[in-house]
C-alpha positions as CSV (number, residue, x, y, z in Angstrom):
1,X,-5.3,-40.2,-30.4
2,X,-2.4,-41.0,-27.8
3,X,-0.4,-37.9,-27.0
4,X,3.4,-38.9,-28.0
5,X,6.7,-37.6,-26.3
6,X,10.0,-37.3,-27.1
7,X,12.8,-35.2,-25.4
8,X,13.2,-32.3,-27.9
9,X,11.1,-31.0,-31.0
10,X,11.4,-28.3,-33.4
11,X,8.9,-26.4,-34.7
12,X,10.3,-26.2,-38.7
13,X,13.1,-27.6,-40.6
14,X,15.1,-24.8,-41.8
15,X,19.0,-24.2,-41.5
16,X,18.2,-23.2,-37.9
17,X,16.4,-26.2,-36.9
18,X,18.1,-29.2,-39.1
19,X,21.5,-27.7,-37.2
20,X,20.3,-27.7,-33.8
21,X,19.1,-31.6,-34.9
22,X,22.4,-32.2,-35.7
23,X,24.0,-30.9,-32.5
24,X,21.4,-32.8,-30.6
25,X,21.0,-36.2,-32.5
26,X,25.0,-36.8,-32.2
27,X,24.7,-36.2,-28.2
28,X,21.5,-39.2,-28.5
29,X,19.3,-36.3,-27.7
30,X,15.9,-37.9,-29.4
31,X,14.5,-34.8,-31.6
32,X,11.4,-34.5,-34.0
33,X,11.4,-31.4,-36.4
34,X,7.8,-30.5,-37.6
35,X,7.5,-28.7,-40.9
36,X,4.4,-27.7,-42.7
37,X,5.8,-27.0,-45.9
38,X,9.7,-27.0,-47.4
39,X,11.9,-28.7,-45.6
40,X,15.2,-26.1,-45.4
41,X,12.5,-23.1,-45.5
42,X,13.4,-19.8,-47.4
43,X,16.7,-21.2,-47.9
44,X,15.5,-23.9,-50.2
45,X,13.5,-21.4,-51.8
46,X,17.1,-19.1,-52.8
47,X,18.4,-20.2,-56.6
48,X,22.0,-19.5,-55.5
49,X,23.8,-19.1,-52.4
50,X,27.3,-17.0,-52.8
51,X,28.0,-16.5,-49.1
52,X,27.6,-19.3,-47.2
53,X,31.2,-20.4,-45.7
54,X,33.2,-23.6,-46.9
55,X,31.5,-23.2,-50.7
56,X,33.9,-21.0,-53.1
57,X,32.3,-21.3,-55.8
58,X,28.5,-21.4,-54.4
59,X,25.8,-23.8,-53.6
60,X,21.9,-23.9,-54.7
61,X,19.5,-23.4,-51.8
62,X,18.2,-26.9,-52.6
63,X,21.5,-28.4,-52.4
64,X,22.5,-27.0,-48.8
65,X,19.1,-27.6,-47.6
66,X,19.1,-31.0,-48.4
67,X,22.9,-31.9,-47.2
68,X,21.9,-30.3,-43.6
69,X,18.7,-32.8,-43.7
70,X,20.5,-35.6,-44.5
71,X,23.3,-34.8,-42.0
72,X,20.4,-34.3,-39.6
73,X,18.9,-37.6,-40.5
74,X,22.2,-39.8,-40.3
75,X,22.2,-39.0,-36.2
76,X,19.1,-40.1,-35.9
77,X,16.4,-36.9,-36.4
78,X,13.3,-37.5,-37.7
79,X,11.4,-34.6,-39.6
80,X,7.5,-34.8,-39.8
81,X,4.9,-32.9,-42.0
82,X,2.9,-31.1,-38.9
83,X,1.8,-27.9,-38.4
84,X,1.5,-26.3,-34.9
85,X,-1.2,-24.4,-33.8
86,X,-0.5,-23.6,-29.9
87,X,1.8,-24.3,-27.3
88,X,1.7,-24.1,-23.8
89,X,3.3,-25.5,-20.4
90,X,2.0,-28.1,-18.3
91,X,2.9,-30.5,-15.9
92,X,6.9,-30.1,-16.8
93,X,6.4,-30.7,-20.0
94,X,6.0,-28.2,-23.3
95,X,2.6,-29.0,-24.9
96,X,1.8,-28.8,-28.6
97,X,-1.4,-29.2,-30.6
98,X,-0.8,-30.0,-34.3
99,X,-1.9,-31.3,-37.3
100,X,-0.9,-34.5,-36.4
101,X,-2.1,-34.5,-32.7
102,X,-1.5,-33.6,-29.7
103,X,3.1,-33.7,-29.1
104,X,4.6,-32.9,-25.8
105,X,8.5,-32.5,-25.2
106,X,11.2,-31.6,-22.4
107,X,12.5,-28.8,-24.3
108,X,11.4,-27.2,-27.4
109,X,12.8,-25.0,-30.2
110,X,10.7,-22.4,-32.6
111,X,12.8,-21.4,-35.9
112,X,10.1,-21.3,-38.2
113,X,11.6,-18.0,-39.3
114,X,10.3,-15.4,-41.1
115,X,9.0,-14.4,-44.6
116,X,9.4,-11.5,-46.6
117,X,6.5,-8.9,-47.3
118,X,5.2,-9.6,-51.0
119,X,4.0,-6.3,-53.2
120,X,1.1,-8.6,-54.5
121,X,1.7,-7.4,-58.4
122,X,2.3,-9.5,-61.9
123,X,5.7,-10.4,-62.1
124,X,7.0,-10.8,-58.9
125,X,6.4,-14.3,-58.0
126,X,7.0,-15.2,-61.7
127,X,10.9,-14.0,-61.7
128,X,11.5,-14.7,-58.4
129,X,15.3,-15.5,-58.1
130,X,15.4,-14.3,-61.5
131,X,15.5,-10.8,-61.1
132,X,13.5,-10.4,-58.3
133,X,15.0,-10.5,-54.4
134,X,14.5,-9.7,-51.0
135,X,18.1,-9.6,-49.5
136,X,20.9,-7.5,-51.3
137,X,23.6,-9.1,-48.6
138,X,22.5,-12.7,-50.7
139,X,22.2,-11.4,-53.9
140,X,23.5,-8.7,-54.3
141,X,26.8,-9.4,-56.4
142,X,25.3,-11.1,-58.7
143,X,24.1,-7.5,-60.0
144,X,28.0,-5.7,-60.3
145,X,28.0,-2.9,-63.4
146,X,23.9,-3.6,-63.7
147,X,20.6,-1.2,-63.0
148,X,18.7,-2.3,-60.2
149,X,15.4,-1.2,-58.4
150,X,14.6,-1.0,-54.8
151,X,11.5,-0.6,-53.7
152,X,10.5,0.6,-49.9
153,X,10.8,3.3,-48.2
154,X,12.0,2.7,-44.6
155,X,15.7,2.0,-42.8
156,X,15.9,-1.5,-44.9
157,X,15.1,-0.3,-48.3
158,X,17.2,3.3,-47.7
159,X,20.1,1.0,-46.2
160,X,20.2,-1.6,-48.8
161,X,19.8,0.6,-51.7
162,X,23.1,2.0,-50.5
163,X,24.5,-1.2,-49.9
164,X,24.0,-2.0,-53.5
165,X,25.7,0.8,-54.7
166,X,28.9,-1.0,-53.9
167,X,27.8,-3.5,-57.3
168,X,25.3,-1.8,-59.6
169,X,25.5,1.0,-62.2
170,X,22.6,2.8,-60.9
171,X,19.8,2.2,-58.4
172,X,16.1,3.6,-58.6
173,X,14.7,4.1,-55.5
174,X,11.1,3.9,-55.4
175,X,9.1,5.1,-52.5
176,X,5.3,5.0,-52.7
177,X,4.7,7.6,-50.2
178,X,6.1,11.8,-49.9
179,X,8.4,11.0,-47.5
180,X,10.7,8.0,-46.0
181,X,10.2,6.3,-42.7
182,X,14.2,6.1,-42.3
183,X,16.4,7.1,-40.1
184,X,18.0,10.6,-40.3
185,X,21.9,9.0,-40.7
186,X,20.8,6.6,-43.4
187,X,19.1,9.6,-45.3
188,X,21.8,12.0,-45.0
189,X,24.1,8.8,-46.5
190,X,21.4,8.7,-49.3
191,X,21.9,12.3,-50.4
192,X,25.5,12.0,-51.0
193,X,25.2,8.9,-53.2
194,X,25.0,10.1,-56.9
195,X,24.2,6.3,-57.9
196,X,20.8,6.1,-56.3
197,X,18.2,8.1,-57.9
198,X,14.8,8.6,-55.8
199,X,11.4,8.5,-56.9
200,X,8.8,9.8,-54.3
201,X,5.2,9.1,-54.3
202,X,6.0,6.1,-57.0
203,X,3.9,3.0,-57.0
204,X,5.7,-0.3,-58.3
205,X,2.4,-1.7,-60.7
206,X,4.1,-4.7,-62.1
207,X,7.5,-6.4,-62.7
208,X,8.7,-7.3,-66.4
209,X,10.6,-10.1,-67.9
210,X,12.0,-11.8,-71.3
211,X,10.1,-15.1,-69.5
212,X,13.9,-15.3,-68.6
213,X,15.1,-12.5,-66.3
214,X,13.7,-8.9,-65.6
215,X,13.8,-6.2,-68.1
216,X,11.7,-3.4,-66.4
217,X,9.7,-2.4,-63.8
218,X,5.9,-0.4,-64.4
219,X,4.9,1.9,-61.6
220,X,3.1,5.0,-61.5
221,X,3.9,8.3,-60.6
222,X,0.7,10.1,-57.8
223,X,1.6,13.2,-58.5
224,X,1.2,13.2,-62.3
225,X,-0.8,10.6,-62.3
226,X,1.1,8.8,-65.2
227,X,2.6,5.3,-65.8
228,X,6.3,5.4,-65.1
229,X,9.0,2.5,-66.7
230,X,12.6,1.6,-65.0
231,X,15.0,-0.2,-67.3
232,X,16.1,-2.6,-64.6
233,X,18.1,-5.8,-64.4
234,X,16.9,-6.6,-61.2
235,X,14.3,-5.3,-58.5
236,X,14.9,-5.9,-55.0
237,X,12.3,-5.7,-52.7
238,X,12.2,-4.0,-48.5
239,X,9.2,-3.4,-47.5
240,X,9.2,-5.6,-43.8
241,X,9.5,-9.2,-42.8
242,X,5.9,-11.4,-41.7
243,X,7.3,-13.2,-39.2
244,X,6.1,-16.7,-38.9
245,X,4.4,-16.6,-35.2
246,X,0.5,-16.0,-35.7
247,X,0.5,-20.0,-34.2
248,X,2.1,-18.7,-30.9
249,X,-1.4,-16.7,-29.9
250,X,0.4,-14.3,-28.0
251,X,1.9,-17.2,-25.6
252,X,5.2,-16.5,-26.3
253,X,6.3,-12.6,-25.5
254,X,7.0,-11.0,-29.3
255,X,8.5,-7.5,-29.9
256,X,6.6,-5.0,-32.0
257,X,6.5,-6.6,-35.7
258,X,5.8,-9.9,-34.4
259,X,9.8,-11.6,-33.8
260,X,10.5,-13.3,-30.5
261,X,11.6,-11.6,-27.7
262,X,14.5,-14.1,-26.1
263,X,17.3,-13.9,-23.2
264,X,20.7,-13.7,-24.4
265,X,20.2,-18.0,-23.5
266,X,17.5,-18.2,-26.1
267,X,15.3,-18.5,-23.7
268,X,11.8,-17.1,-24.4
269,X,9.2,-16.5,-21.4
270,X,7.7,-19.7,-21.5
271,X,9.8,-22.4,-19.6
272,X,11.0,-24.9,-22.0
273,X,10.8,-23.2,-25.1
274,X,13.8,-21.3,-27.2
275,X,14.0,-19.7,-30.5
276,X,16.7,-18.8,-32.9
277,X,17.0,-17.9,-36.6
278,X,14.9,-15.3,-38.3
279,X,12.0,-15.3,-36.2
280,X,13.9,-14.3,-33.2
281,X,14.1,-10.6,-32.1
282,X,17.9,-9.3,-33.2
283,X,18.6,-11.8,-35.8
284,X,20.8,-10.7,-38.9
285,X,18.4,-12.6,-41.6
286,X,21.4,-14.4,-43.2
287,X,21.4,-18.1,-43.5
288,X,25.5,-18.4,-41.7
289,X,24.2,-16.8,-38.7
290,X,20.8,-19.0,-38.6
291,X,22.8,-22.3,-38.5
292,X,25.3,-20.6,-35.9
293,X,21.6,-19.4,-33.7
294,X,21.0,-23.4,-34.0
295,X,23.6,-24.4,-32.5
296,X,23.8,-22.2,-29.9
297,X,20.2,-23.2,-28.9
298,X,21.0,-26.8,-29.3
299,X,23.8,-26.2,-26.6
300,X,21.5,-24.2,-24.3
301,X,18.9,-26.9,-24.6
302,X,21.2,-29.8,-23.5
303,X,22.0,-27.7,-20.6
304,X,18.4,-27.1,-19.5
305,X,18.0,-30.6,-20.2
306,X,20.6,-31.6,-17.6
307,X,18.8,-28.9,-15.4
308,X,15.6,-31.2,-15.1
309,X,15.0,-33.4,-11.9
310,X,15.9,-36.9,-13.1
């Protein structure tokens, strides 16, 4: 199978990638986005976006997704099912070997972000978006005067439990373990909020619904070895991010849970490549600041693009 070029590709087709398309298509930059499964990635995936700019009343994940891919498409990008499995740099040019054959490009750009850590129990994938979440910045208001249950036991869980404070009734804090992995700052914060109740050494067994939304959560208590019950509107979820790099085969330089280490340029230490959105080192996680990453990169790849010998 003939190798086939083109100037720029991105490897996935979420907010981060379909905006860098944009800024490149309209400049007549030719750029392929390769996906390997939803096109607008965990995005697509979120029931209801509250805090995305230039929407008052909200927009569906779906719905944003697909108005960046067809705003992507009308300047010409082209978005292929492919999945990458390595990438080097040869001969000027960034190779790729996918799914669909070998790809090589000037310049290209990894946002195939990053996934939340799944518990694994009955329940959760069932009420996801209906009851259960993974970001309390995204989802968070939709909980105001409502129980809610957090589960984790690190900086994340510790700092968005207190972060939902600011909407729900009460918050259960479950930590499976005797004592938390957060920071001493976040801790002392905890102690002083009377809305968050904690529950050490506390499994979370399975999530509960009405087949509608959740009504509890099951866990289990070590110590008394006893099943425990949270009346709960909601559960949200902080126990790490899987960042989407395993493909990368320790090419590309990450930092220590697996996101991309880059130069304040984007610039990662292979020459040719960038990365932005959630699978880059630093990132915030939220979808505003994942289309701003991809158009940053978009401008910093035109101007390595001018950089090459013509």
């Amino acid at each position: 199978m003939q190798e086939k070029q083109y100037e720029v590709v991105t490897i996935g087709a979420g907010p981060t990638a379909l905006t860098a398309a944009i800024y490149t298509t309209r400049e007549d930059i030719e750029t392929v986005l390769l996906e390997k499964g939803v096109i607008g990635g965990l995005a697509a995936t979120t029931d209801w976006i509250d805090n995305y700019p230039g929407f008052p009343d909200g927009i569906s994940g779906i719905d944003l997704s697909e108005n960046l891919r067809k705003q992507a498409e009308r300047f010409g990008a082209k978005i292929d099912l492919a999945e990458v499995s390595d990438v080097s740099y040869e001969d000027g040019l960034v190779k790729l070997s996918t799914t669909d054959g070998q790809i090589s490009a000037k310049a290209v750009l990894i946002a195939t972000g990053s996934d939340y850590k799944k518990l694994g129990i009955p329940g959760e994938t069932e009420y996801y978006a209906r009851g259960v979440h993974y970001c309390a910045t995204c989802d968070g208001a939709f909980y105001r005067d409502k129980k809610i249950a957090v589960v984790g036991g690190g900086n994340s869980a510790v700092q968005e439990a207190l972060f939902l404070t600011k909407f729900a009734s009460s918050v259960d804090l479950l930590v499976r373990s005797d004592k938390f992995r957060a920071s001493d700052v976040l801790l002392h914060e905890l102690e002083k909020n009377d809305k968050i109740t904690v529950h050490m050494n506390t499994t979370t067994d399975e999530i509960v619904g009405n087949y509608q939304f959740v009504n509890k959560v099951i866990g289990t208590d070590k110590l008394a070895n006893k099943k425990v019950e949270f009346d709960v509107d909601g559960v949200f979820i902080f126990i790490g991010l899987l960042p989407n790099t395993g493909f990368l085969n320790g090419k590309v330089e990450l930092d220590e849970i697996g996101l991309i280490k880059t130069d304040d340029q984007l610039k990662t230490n292979i020459q040719g490549v960038f990365a932005a959105g959630d699978v880059r080192s630093g990132a915030t996680m939220q979808i505003a600041s994942a289309v701003g990453e991809g158009a940053t990169a978009a401008m910093r790849i035109r101007e390595y693009l001018d950089s090459l010998p013509k």
